[in-house]
C-alpha positions in Angstrom: 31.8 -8.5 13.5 31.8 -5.1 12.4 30.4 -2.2 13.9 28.2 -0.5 10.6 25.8 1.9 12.7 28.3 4.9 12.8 25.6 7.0 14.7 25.4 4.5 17.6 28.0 4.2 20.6 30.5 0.5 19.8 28.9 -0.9 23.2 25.4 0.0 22.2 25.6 -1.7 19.0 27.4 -4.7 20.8 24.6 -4.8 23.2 22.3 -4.5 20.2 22.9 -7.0 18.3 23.3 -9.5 21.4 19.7 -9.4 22.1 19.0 -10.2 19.0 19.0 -13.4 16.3 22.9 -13.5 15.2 24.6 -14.6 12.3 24.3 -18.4 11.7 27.6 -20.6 10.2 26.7 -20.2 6.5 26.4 -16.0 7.3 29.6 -15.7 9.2 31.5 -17.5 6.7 29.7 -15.1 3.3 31.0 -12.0 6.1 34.4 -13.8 6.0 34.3 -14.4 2.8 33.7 -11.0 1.4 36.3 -9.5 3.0 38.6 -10.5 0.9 37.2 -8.3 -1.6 38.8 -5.6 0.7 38.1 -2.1 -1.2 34.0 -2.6 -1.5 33.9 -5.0 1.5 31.6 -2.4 3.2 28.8 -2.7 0.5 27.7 -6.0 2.4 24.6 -6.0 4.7 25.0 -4.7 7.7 24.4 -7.7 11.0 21.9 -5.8 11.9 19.8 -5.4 8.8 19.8 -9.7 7.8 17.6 -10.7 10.7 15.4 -7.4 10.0 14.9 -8.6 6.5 14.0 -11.9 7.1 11.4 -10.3 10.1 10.1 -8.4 7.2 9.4 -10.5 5.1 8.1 -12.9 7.5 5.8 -11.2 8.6 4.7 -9.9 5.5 4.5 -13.5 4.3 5.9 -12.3 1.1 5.7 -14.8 -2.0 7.2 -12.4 -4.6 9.9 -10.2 -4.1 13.2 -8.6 -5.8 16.0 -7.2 -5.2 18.3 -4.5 -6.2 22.1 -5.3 -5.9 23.2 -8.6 -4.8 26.9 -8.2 -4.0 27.6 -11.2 -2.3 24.5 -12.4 -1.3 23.8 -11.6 2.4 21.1 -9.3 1.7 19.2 -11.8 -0.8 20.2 -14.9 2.0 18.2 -13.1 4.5 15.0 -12.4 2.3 15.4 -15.9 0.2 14.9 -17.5 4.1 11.7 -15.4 5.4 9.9 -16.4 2.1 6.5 -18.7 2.5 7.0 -22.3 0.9 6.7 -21.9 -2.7 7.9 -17.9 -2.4 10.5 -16.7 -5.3 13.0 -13.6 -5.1 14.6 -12.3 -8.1 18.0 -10.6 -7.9 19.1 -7.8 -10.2 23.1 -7.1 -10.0 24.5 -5.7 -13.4 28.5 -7.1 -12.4 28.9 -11.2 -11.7 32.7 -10.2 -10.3 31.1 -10.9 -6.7 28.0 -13.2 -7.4 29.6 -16.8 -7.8 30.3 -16.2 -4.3 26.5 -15.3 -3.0 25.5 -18.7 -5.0 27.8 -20.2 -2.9 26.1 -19.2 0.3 22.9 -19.5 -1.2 23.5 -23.3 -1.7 24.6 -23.9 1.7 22.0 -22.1 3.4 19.3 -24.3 1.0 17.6 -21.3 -0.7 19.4 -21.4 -4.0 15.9 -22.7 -5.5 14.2 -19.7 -4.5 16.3 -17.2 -5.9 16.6 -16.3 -9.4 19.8 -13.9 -10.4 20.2 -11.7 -13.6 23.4 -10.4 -14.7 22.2 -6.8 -16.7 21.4 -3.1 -15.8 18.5 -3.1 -13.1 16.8 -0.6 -14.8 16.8 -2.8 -17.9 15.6 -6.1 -15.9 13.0 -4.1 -13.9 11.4 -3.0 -17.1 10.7 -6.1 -18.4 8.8 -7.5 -15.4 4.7 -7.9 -16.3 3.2 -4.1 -15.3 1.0 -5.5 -13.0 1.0 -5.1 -9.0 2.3 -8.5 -8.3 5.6 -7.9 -6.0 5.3 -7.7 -2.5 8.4 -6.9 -1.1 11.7 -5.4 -2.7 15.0 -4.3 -1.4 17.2 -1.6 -2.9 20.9 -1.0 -2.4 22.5 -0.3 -5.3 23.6 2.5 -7.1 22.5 5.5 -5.2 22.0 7.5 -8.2 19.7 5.1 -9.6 16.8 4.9 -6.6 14.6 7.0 -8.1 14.1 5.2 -11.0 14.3 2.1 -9.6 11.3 3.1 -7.4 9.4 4.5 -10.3 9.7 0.7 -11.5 9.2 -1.0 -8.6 6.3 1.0 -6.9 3.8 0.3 -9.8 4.4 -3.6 -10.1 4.2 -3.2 -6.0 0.4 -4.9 -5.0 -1.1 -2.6 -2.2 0.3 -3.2 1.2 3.2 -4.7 -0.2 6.7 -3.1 0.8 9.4 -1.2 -0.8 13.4 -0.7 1.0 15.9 1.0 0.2 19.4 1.5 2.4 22.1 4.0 2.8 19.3 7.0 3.1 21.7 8.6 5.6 24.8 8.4 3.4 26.9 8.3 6.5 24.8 11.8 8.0 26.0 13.7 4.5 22.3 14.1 3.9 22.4 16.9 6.3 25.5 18.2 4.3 25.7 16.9 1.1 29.2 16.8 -0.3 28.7 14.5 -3.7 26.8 13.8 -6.7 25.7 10.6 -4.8 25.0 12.6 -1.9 22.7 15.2 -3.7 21.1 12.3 -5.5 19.9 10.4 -2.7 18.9 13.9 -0.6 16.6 14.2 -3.6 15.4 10.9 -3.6 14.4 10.8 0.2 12.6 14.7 -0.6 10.6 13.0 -3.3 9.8 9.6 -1.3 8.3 11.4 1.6 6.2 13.8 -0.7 4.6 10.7 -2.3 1.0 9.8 -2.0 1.1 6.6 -3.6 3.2 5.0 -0.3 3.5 5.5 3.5 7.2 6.4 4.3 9.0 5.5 7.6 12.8 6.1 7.9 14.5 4.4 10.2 18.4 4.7 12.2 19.2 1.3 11.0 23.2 0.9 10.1 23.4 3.9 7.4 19.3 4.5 7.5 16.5 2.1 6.2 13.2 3.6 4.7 10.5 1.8 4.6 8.0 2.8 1.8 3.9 0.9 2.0 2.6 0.8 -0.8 -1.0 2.5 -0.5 -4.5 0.6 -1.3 
């Protein structure tokens, strides 16, 4: 399994992720799997973050959440299984090239019934959820550009207490020197996050840096 915290040492992360819940049969094959889609393979979950998510959202006992770029389907596995009975997820990916393959996965993990995909700009399918703070948990890791926006969404259909996440906030450590478009965007995004007073912001060294955002009372 592949080593996605570049920040840790290779035997810290191995020791890491051997005290704690590993991959089960359905998530090594959806790893296997989506390495054949060799150039964006690397978009997938990190090990590390699937049992966080499902911790998350456990403990949150979420009924309600959605997420933000599906890929393959290892991030939306991890949140589908930490819902409470009767709990729903909605995934937003705007390109079905690697989807069919997350359903897959999905099946054979049981949760297919609990997760409802659409196929359409995020921004577009966020926009035409009800305005009212019924989401509890969402998860964001697509395009960096966008996380502002999708936030902006997101954190007003949020019910207090509820939790927002978005991944990649290190960009690899080129927040410290940004060297992109990408890079600029999400240095931005991570200013205006911490500066906001409608959430509680906690960023964490988790594979390429997690924050955390709680949404306020």
């Amino acid at each position: 399994m592949r080593q996605s915290n570049l920040l840790m040492p290779a035997e810290l992360h191995a020791y890491m992720m051997a005290h704690s819940t590993g991959p089960d049969a359905v998530q090594e094959r959806l790893a296997e799997r989506t390495k054949e889609f060799a150039d964006v393979a690397h978009w997938q979950t990190a090990p590390e973050q699937s049992p966080f998510l499902t911790l998350l959202v456990q403990t949150l006992g979420v009924e309600n959440a959605v997420e933000v770029g599906t890929f393959t389907g290892m991030s939306a596995l991890a949140i589908a299984r930490g819902l409470r009975p009767g709990g729903r997820l909605l995934c937003c990916d705007v390109d079905d090239t690697w989807t069919p393959l997350a359903r897959e996965a999905w099946q054979a993990a049981g949760v297919e019934d609990r997760i409802e995909l659409r196929i359409a700009p995020a921004i577009e399918t966020l926009r035409s959820l009800p305005n009212t703070a019924q989401v509890d948990f969402s998860f964001v890791d697509a395009e960096k550009t966008g996380y502002w926006d999708y936030f902006s969404e997101l954190v007003v259909r949020t019910r207090p207490g509820g939790l927002l996440v978005f991944d990649n906030v290190f960009r690899k450590g080129r927040v410290l020197n940004p060297s992109s478009e990408v890079d600029d965007a999400i240095v931005d995004f991570n200013d205006r996050l911490a500066k906001d007073d409608r959430v509680d912001v906690v960023m964490l060294p988790i594979a390429d840096g997690m924050t955390i955002a709680r949404r306020r009372p």
